[in-house]
GUMI-529509 format. One line per 5 residues: for each residue x, z, y of C-alpha. Coordinates in nm, 4 decimals. Layout:
% residues N
X Z Y  ...
% end
This chain:
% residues 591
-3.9570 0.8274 -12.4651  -3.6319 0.9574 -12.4997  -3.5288 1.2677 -12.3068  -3.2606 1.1259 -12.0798  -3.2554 1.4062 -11.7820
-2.9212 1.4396 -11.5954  -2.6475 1.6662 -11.6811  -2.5756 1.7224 -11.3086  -2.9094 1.9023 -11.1790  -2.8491 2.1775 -11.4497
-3.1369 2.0750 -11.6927  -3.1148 2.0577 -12.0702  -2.9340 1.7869 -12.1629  -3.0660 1.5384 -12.4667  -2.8828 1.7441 -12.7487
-3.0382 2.0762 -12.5830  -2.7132 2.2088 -12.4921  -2.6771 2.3651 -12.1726  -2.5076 2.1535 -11.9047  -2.1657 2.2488 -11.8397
-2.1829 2.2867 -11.4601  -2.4465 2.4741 -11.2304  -2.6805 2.1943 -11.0117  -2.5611 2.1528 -10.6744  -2.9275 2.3735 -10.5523
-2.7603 2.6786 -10.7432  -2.4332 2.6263 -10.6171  -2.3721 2.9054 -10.3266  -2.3824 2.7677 -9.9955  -1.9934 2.6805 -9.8672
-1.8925 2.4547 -9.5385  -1.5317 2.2292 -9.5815  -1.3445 2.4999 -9.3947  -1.4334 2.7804 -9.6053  -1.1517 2.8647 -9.8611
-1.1996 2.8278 -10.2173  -1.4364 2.9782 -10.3913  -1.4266 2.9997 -10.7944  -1.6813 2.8293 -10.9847  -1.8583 3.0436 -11.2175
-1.8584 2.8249 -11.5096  -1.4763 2.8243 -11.4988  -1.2326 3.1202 -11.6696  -1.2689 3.4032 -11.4246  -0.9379 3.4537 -11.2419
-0.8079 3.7823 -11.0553  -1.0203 3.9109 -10.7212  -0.8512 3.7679 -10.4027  -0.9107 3.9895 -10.0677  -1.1472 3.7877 -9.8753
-0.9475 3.9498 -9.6223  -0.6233 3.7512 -9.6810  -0.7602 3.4391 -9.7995  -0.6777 3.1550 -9.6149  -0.8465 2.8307 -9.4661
-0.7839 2.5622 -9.6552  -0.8184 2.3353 -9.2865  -0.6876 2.6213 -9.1384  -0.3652 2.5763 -9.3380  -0.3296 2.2301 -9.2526
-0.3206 2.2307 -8.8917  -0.0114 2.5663 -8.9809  0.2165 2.2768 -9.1285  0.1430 2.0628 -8.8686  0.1970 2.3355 -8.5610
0.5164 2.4063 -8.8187  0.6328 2.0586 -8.7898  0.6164 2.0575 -8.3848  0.8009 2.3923 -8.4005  1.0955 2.2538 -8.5495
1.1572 2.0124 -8.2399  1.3865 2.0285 -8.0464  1.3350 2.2164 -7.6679  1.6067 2.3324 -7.3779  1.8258 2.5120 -7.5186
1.9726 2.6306 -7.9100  1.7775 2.8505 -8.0945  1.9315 3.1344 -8.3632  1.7328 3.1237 -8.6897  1.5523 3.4399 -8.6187
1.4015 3.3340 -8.2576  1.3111 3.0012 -8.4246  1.1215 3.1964 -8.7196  0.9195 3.4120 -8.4132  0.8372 3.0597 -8.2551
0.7239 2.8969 -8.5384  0.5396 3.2026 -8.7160  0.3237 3.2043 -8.3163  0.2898 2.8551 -8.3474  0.1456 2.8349 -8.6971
-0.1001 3.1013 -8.6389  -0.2573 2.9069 -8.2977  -0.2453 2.6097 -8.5221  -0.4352 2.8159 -8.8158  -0.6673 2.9472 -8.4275
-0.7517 2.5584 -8.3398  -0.8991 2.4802 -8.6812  -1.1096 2.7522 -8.7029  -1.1995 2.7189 -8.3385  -1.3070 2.3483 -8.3830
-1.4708 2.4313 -8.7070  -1.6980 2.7273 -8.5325  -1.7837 2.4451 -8.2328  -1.8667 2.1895 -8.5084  -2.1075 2.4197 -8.7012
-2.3107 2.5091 -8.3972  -2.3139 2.1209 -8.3578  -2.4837 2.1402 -8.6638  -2.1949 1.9121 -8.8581  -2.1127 2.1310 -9.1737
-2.0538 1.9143 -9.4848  -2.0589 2.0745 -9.8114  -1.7550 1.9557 -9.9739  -1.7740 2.0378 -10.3934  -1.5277 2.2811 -10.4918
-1.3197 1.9916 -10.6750  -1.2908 1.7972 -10.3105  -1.1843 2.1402 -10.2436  -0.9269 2.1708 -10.4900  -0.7824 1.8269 -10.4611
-0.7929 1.9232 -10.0926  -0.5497 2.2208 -10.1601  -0.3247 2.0242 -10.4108  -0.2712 1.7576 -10.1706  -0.1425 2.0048 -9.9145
0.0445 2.1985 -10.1320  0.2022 1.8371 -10.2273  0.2760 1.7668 -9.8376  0.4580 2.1258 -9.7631  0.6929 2.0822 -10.0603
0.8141 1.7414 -9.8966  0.7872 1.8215 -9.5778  0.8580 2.1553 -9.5422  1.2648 2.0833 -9.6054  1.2612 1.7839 -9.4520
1.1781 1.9262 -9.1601  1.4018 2.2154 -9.1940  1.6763 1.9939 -9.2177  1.5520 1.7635 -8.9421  1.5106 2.1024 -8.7301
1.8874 2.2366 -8.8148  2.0323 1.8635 -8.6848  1.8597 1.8941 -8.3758  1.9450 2.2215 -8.3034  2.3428 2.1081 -8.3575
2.2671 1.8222 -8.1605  2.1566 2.0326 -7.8456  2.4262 2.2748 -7.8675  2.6526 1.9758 -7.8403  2.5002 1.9084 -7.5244
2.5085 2.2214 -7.3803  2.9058 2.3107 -7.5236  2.7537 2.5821 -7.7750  2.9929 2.6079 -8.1024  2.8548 2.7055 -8.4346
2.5012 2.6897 -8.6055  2.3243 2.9218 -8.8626  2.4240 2.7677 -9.1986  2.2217 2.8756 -9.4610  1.9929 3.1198 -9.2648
1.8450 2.8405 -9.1322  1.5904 2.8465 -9.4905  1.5176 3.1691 -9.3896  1.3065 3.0309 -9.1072  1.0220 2.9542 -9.3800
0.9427 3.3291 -9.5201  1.0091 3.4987 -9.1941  0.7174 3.2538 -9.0018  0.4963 3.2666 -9.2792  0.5216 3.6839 -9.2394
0.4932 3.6634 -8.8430  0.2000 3.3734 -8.9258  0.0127 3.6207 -9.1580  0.0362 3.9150 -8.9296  -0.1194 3.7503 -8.6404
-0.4180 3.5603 -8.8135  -0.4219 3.9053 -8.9740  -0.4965 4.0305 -8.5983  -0.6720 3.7743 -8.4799  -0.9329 3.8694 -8.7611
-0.9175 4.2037 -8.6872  -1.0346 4.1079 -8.3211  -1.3274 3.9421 -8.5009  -1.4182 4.1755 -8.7026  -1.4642 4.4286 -8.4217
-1.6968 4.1442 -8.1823  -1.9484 4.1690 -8.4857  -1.9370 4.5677 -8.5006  -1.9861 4.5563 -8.1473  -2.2545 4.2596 -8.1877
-2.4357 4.4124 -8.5076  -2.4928 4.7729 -8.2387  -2.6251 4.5341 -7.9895  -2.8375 4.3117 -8.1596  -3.0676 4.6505 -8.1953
-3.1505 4.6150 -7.8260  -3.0745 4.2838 -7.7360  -3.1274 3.9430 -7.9013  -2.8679 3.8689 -8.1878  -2.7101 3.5636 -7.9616
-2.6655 3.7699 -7.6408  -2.5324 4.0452 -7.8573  -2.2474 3.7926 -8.0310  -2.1441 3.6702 -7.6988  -2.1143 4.0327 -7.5790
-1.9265 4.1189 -7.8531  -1.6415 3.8781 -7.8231  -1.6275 3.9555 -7.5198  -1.5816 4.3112 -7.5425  -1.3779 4.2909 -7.8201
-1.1273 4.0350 -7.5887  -1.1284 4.2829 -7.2781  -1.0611 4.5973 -7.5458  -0.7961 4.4131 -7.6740  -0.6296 4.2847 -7.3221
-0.6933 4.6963 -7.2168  -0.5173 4.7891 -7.4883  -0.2199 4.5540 -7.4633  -0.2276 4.5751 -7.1019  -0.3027 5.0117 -7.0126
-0.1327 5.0999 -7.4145  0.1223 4.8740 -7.5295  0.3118 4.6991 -7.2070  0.3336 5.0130 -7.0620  0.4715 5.1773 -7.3458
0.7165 4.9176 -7.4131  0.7880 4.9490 -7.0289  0.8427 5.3048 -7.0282  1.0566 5.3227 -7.3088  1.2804 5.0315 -7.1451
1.2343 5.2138 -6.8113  1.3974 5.5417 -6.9885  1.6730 5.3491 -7.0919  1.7458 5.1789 -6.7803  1.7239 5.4359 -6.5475
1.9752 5.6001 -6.7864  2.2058 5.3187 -6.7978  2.1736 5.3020 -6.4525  2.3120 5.6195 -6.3998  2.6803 5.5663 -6.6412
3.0168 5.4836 -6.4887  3.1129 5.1980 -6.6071  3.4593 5.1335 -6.7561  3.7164 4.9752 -6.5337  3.4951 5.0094 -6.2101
3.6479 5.2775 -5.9628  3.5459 5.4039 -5.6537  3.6192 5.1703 -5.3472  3.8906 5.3223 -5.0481  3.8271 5.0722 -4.8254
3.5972 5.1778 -4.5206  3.4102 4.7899 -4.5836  3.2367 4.9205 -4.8769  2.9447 5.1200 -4.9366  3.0023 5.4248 -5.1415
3.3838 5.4664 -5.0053  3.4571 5.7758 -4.8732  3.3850 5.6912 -4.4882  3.0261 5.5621 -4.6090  2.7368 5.7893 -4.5733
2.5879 5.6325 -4.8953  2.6913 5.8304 -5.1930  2.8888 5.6522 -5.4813  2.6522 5.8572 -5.7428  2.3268 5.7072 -5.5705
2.4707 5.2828 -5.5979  2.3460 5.2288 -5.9264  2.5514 5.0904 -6.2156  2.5395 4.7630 -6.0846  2.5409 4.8275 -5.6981
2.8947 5.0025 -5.8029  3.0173 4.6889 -5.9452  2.9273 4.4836 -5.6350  3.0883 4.7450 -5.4079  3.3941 4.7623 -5.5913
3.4097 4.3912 -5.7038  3.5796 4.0859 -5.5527  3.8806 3.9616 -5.4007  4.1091 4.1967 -5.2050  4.2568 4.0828 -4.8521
4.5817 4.0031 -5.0716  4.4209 3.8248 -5.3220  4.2452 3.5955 -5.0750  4.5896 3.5804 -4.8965  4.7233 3.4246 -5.1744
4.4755 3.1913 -5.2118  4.4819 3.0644 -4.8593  4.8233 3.0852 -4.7800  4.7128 3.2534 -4.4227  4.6180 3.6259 -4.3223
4.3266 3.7479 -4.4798  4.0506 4.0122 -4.3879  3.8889 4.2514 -4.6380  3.4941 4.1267 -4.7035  3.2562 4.3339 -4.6254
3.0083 4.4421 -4.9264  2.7148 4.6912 -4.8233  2.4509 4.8239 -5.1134  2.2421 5.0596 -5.1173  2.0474 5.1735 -5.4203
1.6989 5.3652 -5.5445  1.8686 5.6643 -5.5145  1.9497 5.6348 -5.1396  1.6204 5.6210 -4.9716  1.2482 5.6369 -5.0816
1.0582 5.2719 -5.0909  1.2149 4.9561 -5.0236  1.1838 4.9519 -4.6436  1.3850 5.2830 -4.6139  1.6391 5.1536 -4.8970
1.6308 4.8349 -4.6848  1.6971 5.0338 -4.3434  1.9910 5.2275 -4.5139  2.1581 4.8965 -4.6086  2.1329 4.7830 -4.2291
2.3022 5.1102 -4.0916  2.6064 5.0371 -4.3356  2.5860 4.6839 -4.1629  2.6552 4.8108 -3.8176  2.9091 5.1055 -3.9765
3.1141 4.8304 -4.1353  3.1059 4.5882 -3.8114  2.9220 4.3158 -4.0149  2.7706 4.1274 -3.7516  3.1012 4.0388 -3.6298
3.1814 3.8636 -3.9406  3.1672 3.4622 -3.9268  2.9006 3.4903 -4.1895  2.6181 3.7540 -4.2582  2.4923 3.7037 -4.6603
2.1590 3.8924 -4.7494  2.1218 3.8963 -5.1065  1.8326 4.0105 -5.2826  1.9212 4.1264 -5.6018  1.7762 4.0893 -5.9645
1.5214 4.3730 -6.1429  1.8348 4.6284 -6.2174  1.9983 4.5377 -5.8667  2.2648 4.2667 -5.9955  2.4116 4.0521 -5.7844
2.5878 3.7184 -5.9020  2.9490 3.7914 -5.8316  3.0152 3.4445 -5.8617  2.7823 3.3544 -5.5726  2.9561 3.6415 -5.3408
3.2892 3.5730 -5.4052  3.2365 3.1934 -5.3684  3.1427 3.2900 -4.9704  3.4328 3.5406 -4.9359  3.7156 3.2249 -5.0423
3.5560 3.0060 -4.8411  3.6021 3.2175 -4.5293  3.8756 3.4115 -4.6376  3.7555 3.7396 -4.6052  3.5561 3.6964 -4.3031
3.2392 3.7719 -4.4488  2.9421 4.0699 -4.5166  2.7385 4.0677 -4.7972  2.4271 4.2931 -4.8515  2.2071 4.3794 -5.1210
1.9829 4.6827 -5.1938  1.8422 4.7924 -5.5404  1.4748 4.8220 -5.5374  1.4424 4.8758 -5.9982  1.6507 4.9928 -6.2855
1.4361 4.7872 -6.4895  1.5981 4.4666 -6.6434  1.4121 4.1167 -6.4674  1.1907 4.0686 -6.7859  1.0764 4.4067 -6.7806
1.0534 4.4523 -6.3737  0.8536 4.1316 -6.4148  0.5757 4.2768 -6.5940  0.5690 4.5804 -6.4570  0.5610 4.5249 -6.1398
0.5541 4.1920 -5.9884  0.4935 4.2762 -5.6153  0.7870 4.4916 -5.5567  1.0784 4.2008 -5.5700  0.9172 3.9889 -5.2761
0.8677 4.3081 -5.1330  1.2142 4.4379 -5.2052  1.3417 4.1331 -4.9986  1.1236 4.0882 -4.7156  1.1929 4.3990 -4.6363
1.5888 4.3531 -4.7089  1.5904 4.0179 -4.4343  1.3677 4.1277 -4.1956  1.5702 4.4607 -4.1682  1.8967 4.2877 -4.1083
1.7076 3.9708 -3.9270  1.5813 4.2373 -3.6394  1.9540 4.3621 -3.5635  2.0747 4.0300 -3.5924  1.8502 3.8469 -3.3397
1.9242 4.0978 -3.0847  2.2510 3.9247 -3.0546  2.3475 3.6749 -2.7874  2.3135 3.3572 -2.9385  2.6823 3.2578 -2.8793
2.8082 3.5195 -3.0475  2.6061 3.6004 -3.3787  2.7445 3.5517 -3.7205  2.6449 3.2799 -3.9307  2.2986 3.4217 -4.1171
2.2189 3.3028 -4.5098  2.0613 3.4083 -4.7481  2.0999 3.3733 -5.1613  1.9675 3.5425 -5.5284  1.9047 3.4532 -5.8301
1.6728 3.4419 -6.0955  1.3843 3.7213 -6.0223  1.6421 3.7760 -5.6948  1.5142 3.4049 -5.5925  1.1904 3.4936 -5.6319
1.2277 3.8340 -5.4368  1.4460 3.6516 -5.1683  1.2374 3.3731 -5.1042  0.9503 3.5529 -5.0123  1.1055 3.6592 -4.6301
0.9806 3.3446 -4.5627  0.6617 3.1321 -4.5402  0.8463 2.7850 -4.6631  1.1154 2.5496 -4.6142  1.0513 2.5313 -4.2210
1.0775 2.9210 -4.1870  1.4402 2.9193 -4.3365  1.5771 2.6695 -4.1736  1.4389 2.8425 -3.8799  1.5632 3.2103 -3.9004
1.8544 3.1019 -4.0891  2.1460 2.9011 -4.0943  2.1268 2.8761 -4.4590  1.9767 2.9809 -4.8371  2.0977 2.9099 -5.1892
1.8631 2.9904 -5.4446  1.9772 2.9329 -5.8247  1.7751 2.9654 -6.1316  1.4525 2.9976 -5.9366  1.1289 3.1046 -6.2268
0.8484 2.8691 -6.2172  0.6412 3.1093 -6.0651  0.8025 3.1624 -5.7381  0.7046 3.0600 -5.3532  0.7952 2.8887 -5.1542
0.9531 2.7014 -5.4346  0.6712 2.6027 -5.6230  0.4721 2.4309 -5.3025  0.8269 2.2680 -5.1470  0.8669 2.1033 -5.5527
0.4815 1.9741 -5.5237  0.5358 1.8367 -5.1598  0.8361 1.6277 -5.2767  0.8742 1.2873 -5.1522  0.6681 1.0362 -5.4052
0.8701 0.9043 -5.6640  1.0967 1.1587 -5.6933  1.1286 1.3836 -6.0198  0.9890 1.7101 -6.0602  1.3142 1.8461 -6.1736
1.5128 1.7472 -5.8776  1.2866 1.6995 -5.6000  1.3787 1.4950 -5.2844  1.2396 1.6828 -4.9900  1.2080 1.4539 -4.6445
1.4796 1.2536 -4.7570  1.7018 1.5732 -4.7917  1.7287 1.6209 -4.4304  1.7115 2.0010 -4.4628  1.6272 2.1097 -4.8397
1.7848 2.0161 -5.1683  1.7938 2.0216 -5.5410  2.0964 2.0437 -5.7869  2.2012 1.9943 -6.1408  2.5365 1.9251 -6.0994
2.7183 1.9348 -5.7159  2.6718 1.5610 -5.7150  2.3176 1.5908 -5.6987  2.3749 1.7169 -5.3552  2.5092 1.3747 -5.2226
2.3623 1.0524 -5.1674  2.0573 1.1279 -4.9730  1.9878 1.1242 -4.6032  2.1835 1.3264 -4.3008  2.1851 1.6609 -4.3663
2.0630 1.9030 -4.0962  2.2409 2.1948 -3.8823  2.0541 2.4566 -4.1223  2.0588 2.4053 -4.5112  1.8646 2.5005 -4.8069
1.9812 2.4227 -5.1906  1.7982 2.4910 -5.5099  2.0495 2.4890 -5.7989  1.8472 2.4670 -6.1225  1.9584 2.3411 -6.4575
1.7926 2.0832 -6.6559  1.8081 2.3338 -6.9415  1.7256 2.6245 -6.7524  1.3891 2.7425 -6.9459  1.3960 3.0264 -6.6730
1.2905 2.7722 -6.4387  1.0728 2.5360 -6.6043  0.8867 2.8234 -6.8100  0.4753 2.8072 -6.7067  0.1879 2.9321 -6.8397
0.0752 2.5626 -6.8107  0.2753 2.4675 -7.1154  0.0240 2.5946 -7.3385  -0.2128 2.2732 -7.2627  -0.0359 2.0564 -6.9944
0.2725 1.8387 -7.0107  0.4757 1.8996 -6.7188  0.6029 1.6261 -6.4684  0.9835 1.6605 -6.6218  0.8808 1.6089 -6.9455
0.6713 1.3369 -6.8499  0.9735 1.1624 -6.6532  1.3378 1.0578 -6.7582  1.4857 1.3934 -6.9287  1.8517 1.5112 -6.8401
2.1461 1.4051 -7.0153  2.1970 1.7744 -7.0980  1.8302 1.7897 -7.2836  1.7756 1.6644 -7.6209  1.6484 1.3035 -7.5890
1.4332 1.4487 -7.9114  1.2172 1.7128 -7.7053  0.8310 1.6475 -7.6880  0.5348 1.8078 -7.5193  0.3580 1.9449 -7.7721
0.0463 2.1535 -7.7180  0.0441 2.5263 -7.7547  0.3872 2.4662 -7.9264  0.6482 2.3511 -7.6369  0.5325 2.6874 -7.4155
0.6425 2.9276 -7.7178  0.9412 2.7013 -7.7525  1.0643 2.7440 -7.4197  0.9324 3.1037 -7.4408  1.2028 3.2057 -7.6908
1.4307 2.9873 -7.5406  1.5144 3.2145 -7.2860  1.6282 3.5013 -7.4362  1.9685 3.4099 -7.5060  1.9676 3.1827 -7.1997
2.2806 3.3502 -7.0425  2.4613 3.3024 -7.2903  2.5460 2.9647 -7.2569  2.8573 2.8322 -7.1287  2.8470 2.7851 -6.7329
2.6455 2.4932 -6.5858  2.3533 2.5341 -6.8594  2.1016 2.7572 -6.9311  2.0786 3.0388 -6.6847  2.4245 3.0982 -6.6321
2.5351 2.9669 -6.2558  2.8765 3.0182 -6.1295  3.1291 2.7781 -6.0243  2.8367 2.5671 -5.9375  2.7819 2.8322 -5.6499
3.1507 2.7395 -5.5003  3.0023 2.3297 -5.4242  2.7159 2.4879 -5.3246  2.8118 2.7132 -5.0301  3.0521 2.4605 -4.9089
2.7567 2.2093 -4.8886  2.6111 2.4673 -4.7171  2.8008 2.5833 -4.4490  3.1196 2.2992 -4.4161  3.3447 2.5707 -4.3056
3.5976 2.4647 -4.0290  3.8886 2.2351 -4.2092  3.7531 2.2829 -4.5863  3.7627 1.9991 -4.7757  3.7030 1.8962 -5.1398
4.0889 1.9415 -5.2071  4.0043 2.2489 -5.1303  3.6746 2.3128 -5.3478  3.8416 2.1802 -5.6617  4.1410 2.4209 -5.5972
3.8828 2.7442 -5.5793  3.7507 2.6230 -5.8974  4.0758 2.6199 -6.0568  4.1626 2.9725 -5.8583  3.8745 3.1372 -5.9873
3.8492 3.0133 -6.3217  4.1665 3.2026 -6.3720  4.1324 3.5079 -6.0912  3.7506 3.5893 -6.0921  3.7469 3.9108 -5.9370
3.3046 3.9598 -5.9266
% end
């Protein structure tokens, strides 16, 4: 009989030639996510670093977490910040396939896909990126013009916007680069233990240890670092004059020459309150009657030790001044470096024409983001202490003849501020009013009065007992159309497109109610929950969130003006009168 054995197994073939290709027993053992691997019986090509190679899965899932990237999310995003969110996002995508491909091989699923499958594999995604890689460039640059229509933002990036592809690859590379590095340490670790323990006990200990060396090292090496290099810089900035600010005369303001509190110790930004808003005159104008000269008391780090003294020194400029014989009493806790939204203050001063006293207190020189992380129990303590301080003098009064006592901050300030109190009921309690603006996701009472929220309401304005003593704003006609408002009042102003306030950890792998529900008409109609992706959107999205123009973002000001007057209805105001301060301050804002 005639020799007829296969070609494919490697044998001789009927000629006694060699076959051309190595049986699939001698071919070296490979799983469909490993990378490709060169075929002996092909032309040798050069060495690739096993270190750099990539997953040819692994690469797949990139252009699809590159795809989601390119949505649309809150707010704008420059070139750059959109090349650092998509480089993140293509690196978890490149995490999730290898992720799913370790949990598939310990299901015991690992087909062995021939290096051609492998190739074609390859060629087809290679085919894919160069048609969808500008398309969705292109896609990505017409949504980005189409939010910063919505939000009033001029201008885009032009070309730079193909710059987003090299830059994201780089940032991509660099992190899987890491994340291997991570790896490669779990099985040093796991090799050392597998000498005393059994090799599976000694892998799982070394991803763990290699996870908790990593989080002490970003945690005790690099965050502080980064923390006490911005710290140096703050607490130097803190200390310069700034142009154009001078030291106040008038006896109502800290730091003036018949205040005990030194003008050196107010802090960059305490200066600027104390020497900021309307004059007596200037509010004179504006009202057409006699005016009286607000009140502004600060007190900064250098004027006491912790927050309680720095809080006790503001409430002795309180009784100096003759604050609590104002018609209103305003306790503001301020943000990280002690800012306080001169919008906000002023708002109060017009609508009482003078007759007010403001108070904040400094209690960081570190910038919110920064104060944030390194120290996240100081701003509730910062104002709790600030409140209670002025809350103690303040209830000693007769009843008949206290001032009118609110309280107000923003951003980390709201989260600081709130914390006086144990919820909605304890506000309206020991106050006669609170506006918080720009509130992050993260702070109480906020987060439990937004859960409680009457059914059917959305998550991004909340209706809370009908709106009988708490509500949430967009826009000042939010504020109307629910039920009778009580003698005490509490208002949340938070933009749609505020990523400060909808930014949670629980973006990473849950869709949020206001993404699940009817978006704002100042959101891109385009913007999806996408996992993993939307939180690093959102993420980067608030970096330039102040810059916006007023009413998006994380910039609140006139908004503060309807606000107030919701708030406290002073005696004969009207919304004549509201729409005139607009107009007024638009053109005199004096901080």
């Amino acid at each position: 009989m005639t020799n007829e054995t296969s070609t494919t197994d490697g044998a001789e073939a009927p000629d006694g030639d060699v076959a051309d290709h190595p049986s699939e027993k001698d071919r070296p053992a490979r799983h469909w996510w490993s990378g490709l691997v060169h075929d002996p019986a092909l032309p040798p090509v050069p060495r690739i670093s096993r270190w750099w190679k990539l997953n040819g899965v692994g690469a797949w899932f990139a252009v699809v977490f590159f795809t989601w990237s390119m949505t649309p999310s809150l707010l704008p995003r420059p070139w750059y910040l959109q090349a650092v969110a998509t480089g993140i996002c293509m690196a978890f995508g490149y995490a999730v396939a290898m992720t799913l491909a370790f949990v598939l091989r310990k299901l015991g699923f690992s087909p062995d896909w021939s290096d051609r499958t492998r190739r074609w594999g390859w060629i087809a995604l290679a085919v894919v990126a160069v048609l969808e890689v500008p398309t969705i460039l292109l896609l990505g640059s017409r949504w980005q013009s189409m939010t910063r229509d919505l939000v009033g933002m001029p201008g885009g990036d032009g070309w730079r916007w193909s710059l987003i592809l090299p830059l994201s690859a780089l940032i991509a590379l660099a992190l899987i680069g890491l994340g291997r590095v991570i790896i490669k340490l779990a099985r040093i670790i796991a090799r050392f233990g597998s000498r005393v323990v059994p090799p599976l006990p000694a892998k799982l200990i070394g991803a763990a240890l290699a996870i908790v060396l990593t989080i002490f090292v970003l945690e005790d090496a690099v965050v502080p670092a980064i923390v006490a290099v911005g710290g140096k810089a703050a607490a130097a900035t803190d200390q310069e004059m700034e142009p154009g600010v001078d030291r106040p005369d008038a006896p109502e303001r800290s730091g003036s020459p018949d205040s005990p509190v030194a003008w050196e110790d107010l802090g960059r930004n305490g200066r600027a309150f104390v020497a900021g808003g309307p004059t007596a005159a200037e509010l004179e104008e504006f009202s057409g009657v006699p005016a009286t000269t607000p009140i502004r008391v600060y007190a900064g780090l250098g004027s006491g030790g912790d927050v309680v003294d720095i809080a006790a020194v503001v409430a002795a400029e309180l009784e100096r001044t003759g604050a609590f014989d104002r018609a209103v009493l305003a306790v503001s806790t301020s943000t990280g470096s002690g800012w306080v939204n001169g919008y906000t203050t002023q708002a109060l001063e017009y609508l009482y024409n003078g007759d007010t006293a403001v108070a904040g207190m400094q209690y960081s020189y570190l910038p919110s983001p920064l104060a944030f992380i390194a120290d996240r129990d100081t701003p509730p303590a910062a104002g709790r202490a600030l409140f209670d301080a002025v809350y103690e003098l303040w209830k000693e009064l007769p009843v008949d003849d206290r001032p009118l006592l609110v309280t107000f901050g923003e951003s980390l300030g709201s989260y600081g501020g709130q914390a006086a109190f144990s919820g909605a009921g304890d506000m309206v309690a020991r106050s006669d009013g609170a506006l918080w603006t720009g509130t992050p996701n993260f702070s109480e009472p906020w987060g439990r009065i937004t859960d409680g929220r009457d059914k059917g309401s959305p998550e991004r304005l909340p209706v809370v007992d009908y709106g009988a003593h708490v509500r949430f704003a967009d826009v000042p006609e939010d504020l109307d159309g629910l039920g009778i408002w009580g003698d005490s009042r509490v208002v949340y102003l938070q933009h749609a497109t505020d990523p400060i306030v909808w930014w949670s950890p629980d973006l990473l792998l849950r869709q949020p109610d206001w993404l699940k529900e009817d978006l704002a008409s100042s959101v891109n109609p385009e913007m999806t929950w996408f996992p993993l992706v939307t939180f690093w959107q959102v993420t980067v999205d608030m970096v330039f969130s102040i810059e916006t123009p007023d009413g998006y973002g994380h910039k609140y000001q006139q908004g503060t003006i309807d606000a107030w007057a919701a708030i406290l209805e002073p005696e004969g105001w009207t919304d004549a009168e509201t729409a005139r301060l607009h107009e007024w301050v638009a053109q005199h804002r004096t901080g």
